[in-house]
C-alpha positions as CSV (number, residue, x, y, z in Angstrom):
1,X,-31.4,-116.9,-76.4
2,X,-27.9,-117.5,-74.4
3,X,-26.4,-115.0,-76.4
4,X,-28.8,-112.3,-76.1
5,X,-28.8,-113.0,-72.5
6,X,-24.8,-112.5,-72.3
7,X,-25.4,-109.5,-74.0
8,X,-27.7,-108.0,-72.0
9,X,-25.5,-108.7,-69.2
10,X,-22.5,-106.9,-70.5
11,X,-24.5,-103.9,-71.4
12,X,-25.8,-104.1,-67.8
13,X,-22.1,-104.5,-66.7
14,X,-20.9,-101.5,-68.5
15,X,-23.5,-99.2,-67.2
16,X,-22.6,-99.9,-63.7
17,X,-18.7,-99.4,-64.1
18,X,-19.9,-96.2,-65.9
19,X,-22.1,-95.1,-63.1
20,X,-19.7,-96.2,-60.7
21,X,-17.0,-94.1,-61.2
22,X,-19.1,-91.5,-61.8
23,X,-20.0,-91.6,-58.1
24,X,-16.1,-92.4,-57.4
25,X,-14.9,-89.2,-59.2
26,X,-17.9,-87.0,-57.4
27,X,-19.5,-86.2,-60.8
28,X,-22.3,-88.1,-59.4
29,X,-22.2,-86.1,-55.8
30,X,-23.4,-87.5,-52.1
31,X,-26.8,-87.1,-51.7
32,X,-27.9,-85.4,-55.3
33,X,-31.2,-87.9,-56.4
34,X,-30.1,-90.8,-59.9
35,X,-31.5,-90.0,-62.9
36,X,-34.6,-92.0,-63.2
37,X,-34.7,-95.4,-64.6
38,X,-36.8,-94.4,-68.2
39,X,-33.9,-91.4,-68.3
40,X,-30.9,-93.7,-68.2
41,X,-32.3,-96.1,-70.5
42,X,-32.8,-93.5,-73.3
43,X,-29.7,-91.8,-72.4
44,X,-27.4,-94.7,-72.8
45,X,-29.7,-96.7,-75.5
46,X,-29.8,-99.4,-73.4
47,X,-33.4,-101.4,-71.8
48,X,-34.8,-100.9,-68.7
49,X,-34.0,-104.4,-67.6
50,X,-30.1,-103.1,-67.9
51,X,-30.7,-100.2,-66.1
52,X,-32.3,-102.2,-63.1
53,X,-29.6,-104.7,-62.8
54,X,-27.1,-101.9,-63.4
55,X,-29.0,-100.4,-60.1
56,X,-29.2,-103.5,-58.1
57,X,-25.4,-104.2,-58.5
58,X,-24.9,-100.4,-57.0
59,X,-27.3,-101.0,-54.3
60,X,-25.4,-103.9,-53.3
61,X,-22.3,-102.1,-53.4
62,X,-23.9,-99.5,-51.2
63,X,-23.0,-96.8,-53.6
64,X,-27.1,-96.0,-53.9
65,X,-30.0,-96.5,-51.9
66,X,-33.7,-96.2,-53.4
67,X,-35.4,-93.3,-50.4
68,X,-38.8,-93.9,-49.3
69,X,-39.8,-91.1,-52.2
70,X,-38.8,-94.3,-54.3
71,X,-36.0,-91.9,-55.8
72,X,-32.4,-93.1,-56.2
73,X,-30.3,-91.3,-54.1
74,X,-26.4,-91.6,-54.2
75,X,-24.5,-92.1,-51.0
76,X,-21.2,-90.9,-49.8
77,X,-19.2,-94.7,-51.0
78,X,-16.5,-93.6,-48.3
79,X,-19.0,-93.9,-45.5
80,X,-20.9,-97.1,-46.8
81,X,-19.0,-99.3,-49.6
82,X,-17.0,-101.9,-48.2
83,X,-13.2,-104.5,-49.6
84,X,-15.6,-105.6,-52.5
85,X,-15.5,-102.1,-54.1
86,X,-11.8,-102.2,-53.9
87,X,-11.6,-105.4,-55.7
88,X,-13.8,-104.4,-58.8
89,X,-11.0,-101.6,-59.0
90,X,-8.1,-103.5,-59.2
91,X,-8.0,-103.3,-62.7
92,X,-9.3,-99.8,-63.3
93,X,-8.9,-97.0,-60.7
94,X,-9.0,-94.0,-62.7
95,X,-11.9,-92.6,-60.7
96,X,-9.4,-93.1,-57.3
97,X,-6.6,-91.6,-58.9
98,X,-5.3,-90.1,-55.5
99,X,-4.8,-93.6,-54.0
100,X,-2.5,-95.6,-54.0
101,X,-4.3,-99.0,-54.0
102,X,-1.6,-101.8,-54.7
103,X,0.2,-99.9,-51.2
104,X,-3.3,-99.5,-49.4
105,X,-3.7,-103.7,-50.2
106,X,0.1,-104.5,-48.8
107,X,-0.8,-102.2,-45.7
108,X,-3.7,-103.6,-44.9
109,X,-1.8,-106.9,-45.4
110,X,1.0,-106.2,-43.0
111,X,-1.9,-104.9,-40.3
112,X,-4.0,-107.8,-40.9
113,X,-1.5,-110.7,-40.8
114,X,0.5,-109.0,-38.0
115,X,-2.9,-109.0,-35.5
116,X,-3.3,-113.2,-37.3
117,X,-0.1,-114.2,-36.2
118,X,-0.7,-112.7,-32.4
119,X,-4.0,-114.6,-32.3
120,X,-2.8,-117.8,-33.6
121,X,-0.5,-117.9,-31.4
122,X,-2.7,-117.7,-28.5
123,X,-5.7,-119.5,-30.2
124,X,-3.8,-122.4,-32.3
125,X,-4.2,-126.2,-31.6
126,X,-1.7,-128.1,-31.1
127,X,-1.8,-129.6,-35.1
128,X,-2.0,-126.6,-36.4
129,X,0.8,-125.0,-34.2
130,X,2.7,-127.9,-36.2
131,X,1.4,-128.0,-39.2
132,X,2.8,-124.3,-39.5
133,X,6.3,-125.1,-38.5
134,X,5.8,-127.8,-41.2
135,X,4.9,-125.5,-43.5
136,X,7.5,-123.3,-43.1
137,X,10.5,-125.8,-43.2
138,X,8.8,-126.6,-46.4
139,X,8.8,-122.6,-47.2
140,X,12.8,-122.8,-46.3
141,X,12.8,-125.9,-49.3
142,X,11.0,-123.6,-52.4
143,X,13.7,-121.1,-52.6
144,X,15.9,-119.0,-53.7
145,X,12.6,-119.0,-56.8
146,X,10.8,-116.3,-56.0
147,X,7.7,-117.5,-57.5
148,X,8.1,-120.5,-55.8
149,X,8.6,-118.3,-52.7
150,X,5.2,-117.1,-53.6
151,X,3.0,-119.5,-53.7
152,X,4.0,-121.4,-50.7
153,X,4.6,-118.0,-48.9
154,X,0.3,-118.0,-49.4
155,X,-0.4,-121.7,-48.3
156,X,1.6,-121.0,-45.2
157,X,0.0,-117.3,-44.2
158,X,-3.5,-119.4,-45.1
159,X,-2.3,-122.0,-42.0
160,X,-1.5,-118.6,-39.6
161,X,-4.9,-116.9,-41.0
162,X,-7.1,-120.0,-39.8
163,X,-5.6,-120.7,-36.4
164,X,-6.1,-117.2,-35.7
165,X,-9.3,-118.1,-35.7
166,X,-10.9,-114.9,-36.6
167,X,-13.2,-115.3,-39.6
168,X,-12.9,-111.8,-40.8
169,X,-9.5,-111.9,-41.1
170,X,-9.7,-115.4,-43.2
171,X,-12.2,-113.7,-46.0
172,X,-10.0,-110.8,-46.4
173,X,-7.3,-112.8,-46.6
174,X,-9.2,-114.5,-49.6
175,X,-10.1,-111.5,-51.2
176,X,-6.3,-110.1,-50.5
177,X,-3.8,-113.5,-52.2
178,X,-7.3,-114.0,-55.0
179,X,-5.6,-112.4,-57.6
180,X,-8.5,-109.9,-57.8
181,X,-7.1,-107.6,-55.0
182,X,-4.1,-105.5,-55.7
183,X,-2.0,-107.4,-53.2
184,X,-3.0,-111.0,-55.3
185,X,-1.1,-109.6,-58.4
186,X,2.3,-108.0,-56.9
187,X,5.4,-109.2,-58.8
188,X,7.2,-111.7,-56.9
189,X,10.1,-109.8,-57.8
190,X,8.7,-106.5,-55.5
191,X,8.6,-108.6,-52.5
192,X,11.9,-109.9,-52.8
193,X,13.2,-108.7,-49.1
194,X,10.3,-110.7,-47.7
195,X,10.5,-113.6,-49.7
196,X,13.6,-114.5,-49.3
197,X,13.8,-113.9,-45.8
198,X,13.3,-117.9,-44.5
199,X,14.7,-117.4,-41.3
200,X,12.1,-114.9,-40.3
201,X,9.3,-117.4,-41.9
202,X,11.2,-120.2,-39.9
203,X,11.4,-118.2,-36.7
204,X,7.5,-117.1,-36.6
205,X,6.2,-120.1,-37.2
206,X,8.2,-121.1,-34.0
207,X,7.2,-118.3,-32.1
208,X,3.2,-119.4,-32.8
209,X,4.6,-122.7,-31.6
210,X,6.1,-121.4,-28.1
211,X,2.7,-119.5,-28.0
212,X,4.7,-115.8,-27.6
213,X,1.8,-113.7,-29.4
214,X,3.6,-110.8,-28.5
215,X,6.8,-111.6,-30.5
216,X,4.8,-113.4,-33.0
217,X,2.8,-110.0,-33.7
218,X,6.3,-108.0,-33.9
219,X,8.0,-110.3,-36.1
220,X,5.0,-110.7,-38.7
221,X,4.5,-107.0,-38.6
222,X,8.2,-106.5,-39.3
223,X,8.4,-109.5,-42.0
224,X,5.3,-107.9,-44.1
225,X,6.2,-104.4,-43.8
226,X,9.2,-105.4,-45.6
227,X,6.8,-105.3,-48.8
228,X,5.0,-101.9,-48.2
229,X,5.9,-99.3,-50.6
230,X,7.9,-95.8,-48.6
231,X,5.5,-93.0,-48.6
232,X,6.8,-90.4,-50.6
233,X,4.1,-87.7,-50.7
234,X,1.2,-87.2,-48.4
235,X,-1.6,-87.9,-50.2
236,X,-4.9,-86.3,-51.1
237,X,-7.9,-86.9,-48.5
């Protein structure tokens, strides 16, 4: 019985990726009405109980809503999906070929931790003001390995993240360094500028001491920008 249920699960898992990016790529349009439940399952030789878990898992990605007609209706997933639906693309964005997610994740990086490192400079106690210095004079320690950099680059933007305070900003942050999220799985090696810059890591953490949000907010920005690919093209909207 555990294997037929892991089974059923995959099939169910394979016919939401499928519908998925079949509402990504607009062969699925905005407001056209789902094939009906009975329809998918013959289509796709699959049950009905993988059909409706394959619907629930695009419900809760808000890439369909069930009308009060009871039809499913597809909805326009750049008004209404949220950072999940970038995560379960990480690994497969064919359907958003016109994106460029591994940048879109380091920008939204660069903004996110900039705005952190303002707020914990204004918000921060006292132990956690030092317990980032700490952490940085520890950074200035892991180098000049780069994957060394890395990981105590994360536990030390994790410090700057909390005392900003700003829950929001923490789960993103989680979702951003998990390894699921393009940013998570960035060589090392591409972030080398940043990395090895310790004297910027050793100066921000001491402007969140001196409680200069200002300069702390400049400085991050600066220091994760570094990372950002150039934009070469402008690209599709």
């Amino acid at each position: 019985m555990a294997e037929e249920r892991i089974r059923r699960e995959a099939v169910s898992d394979q016919l939401f990726s499928l519908l998925r990016d079949r509402i990504l790529s607009g062969d699925l349009a905005a407001g056209s009405a789902l094939t009906a439940e009975r329809e998918l399952a013959a289509e796709f030789g699959v049950n009905r109980h993988a059909v409706r878990e394959a619907m629930k898992r695009l419900q809760q990605a808000r890439l369909v809503e069930v009308s009060h007609g009871g039809r499913t209706m597809v909805l326009d997933w750049r008004r209404t999906a949220g950072l999940d639906l970038a995560m379960q693309l990480a690994e497969t964005a064919e359907p958003l070929a016109s994106y460029d997610l591994s940048r879109d994740a380091l920008e939204m990086r660069a903004c996110i931790g900039a705005d952190a490192a303002r707020l914990c400079a204004a918000r921060c106690s006292r132990e956690q003001a030092a317990a980032i210095e700490t952490a940085a004079a520890d950074y200035a320690e892991a180098g000049p390995d780069l994957a060394a950099l890395g990981t105590a680059d994360v536990a030390w933007w994790r410090l700057i993240v909390e005392g900003s305070g700003n829950l929001a900003y923490l789960l993103a942050f989680n979702s951003l360094v998990g390894g699921t999220l393009a940013a998570g799985e960035v060589p090392p090696d591409r972030r080398a500028e940043e990395l090895l810059d310790v004297a910027a890591h050793l100066r921000l953490a001491e402007l969140i001491a001196a409680r200069d949000d200002e300069g702390a907010e400049h400085l991050a920005r600066r220091l994760l920008s570094r990372s950002v690919p150039a934009v070469t093209e402008r690209r599709a909207g």
